[in-house]
C-alpha positions as CSV (number, residue, x, y, z in Angstrom):
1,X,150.4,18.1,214.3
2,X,150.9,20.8,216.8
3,X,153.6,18.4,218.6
4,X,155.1,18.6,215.0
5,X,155.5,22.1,214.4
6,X,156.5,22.9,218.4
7,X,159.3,20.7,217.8
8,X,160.2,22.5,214.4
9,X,159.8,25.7,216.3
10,X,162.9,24.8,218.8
11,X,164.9,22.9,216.4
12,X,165.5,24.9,213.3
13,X,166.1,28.1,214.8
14,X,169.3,26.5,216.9
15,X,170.0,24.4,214.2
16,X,170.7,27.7,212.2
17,X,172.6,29.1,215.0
18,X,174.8,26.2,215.2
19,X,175.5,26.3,211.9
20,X,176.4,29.5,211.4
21,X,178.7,29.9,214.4
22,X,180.4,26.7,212.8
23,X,180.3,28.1,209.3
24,X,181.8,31.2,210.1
25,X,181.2,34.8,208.4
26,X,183.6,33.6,205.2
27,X,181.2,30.7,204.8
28,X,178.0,31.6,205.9
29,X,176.2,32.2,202.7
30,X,177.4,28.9,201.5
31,X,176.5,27.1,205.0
32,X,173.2,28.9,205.1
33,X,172.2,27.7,201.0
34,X,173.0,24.4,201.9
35,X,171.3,23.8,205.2
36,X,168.0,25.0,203.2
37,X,168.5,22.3,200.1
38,X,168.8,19.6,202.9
39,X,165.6,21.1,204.6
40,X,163.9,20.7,201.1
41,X,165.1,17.4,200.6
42,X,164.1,16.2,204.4
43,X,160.8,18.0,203.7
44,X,160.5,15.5,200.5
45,X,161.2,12.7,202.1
46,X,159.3,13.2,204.9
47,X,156.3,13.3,202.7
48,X,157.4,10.4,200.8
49,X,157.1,8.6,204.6
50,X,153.7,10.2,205.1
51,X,152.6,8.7,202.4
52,X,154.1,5.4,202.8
53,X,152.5,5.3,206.5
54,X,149.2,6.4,205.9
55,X,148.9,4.0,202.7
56,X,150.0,1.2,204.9
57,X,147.7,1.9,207.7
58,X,144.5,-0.2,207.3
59,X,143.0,3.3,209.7
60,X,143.6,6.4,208.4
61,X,143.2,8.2,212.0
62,X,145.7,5.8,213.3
63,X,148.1,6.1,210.3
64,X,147.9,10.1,210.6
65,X,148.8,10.2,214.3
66,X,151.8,7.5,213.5
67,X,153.2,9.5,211.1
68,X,153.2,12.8,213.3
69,X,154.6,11.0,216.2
70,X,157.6,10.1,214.3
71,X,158.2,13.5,213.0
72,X,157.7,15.1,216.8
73,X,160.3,12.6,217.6
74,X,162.5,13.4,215.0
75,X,161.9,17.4,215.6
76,X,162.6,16.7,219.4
77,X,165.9,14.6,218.7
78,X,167.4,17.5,216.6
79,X,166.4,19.8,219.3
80,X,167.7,17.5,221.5
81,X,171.1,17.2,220.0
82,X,171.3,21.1,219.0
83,X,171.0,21.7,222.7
84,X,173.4,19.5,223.6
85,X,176.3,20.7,221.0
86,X,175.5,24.2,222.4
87,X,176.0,23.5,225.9
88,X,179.3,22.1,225.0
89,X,180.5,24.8,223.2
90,X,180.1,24.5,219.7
91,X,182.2,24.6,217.8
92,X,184.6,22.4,219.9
């Protein structure tokens, strides 16, 4: 869990950098409301995985630690991919 939230720490900070730089001031507020319905709806789903993972697992303990290594590795590709746009100069 704490792999989790670390890689939520790096990744939705840039995330709202990147898209605000790309949104532009005229846009922002529009940019900004919809980053946050998708973060609800990715939220949603990712419980909807949760559940579907630790329902499947015959091991709870095993299920649990599944389910959180797939959401570090999502949190770590987004930071990975954030990173990367900024180093080439977003927006290009």
């Amino acid at each position: 869990m704490a792999i989790s939230n670390l890689g939520a720490g790096f990744a939705i900070p840039g995330m709202s950098a990147v898209l605000l730089d790309a949104a532009g001031p005229r846009h922002a507020n529009i940019a900004v409301s919809a980053m946050h319905a998708t973060r609800q709806v990715g939220a949603l789903a990712g419980v909807a995985v949760a559940g579907a993972v630790l329902v499947e697992a015959t091991d709870n303990v095993a299920g649990t630690a599944v389910f959180f290594l797939i959401a570090a590795a999502c949190f770590l590709l987004a930071t990975a991919l954030t990173a990367w746009r900024l180093r080439a100069g977003w927006p290009a």
